[in-house]
N, C-alpha and C positions, 0 to 999 in steps of 0.2 A: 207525179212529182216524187222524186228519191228522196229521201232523208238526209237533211244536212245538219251542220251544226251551226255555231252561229258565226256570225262572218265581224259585225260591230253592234253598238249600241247605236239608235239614231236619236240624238235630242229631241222629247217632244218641242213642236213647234216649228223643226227645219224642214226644209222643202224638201223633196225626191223629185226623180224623175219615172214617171211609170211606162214602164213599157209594153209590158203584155197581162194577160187575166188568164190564171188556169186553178183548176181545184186541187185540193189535197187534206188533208185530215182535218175531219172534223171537232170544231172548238163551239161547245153551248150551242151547237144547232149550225152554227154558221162555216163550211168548206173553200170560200173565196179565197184565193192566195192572191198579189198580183206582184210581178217579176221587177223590182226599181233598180234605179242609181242613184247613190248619195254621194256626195263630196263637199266639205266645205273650206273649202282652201285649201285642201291636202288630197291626200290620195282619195280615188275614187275607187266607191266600194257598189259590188253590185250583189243583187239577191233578193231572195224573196219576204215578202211581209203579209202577215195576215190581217184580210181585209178590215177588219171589225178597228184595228188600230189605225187607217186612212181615214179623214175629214169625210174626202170624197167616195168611200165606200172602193176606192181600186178602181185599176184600170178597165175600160170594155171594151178593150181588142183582147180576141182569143189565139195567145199564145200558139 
């Protein structure tokens, strides 16, 4: 995974869509990314999150 910057803020609490799981820099031991989409009534924003900030720990399809 290449370094990006950041794309939006996602409100705790709003939904994603997850698409894929792949690793990239490690944060306090944990390397999980997984690749979403967000939109809430407006544009739809896409990009990666790190796993530790998902409910469900990210997606388990490998990117």
């Amino acid at each position: 995974m290449r370094r990006c910057g950041l794309v939006t803020r996602i409100p705790n609490g709003h939904w994603v869509a997850l698409d894929c799981h792949g690793y990239g820099d490690t944060i306090n031991g944990w390397n999980g990314w997984t690749h979403v989409r967000y939109g809430n009534g407006g544009p739809t924003y896409s990009g990666w999150v790190f796993d530790h900030y998902l409910d469900d720990g990210g997606s388990y399809i490998d990117c």
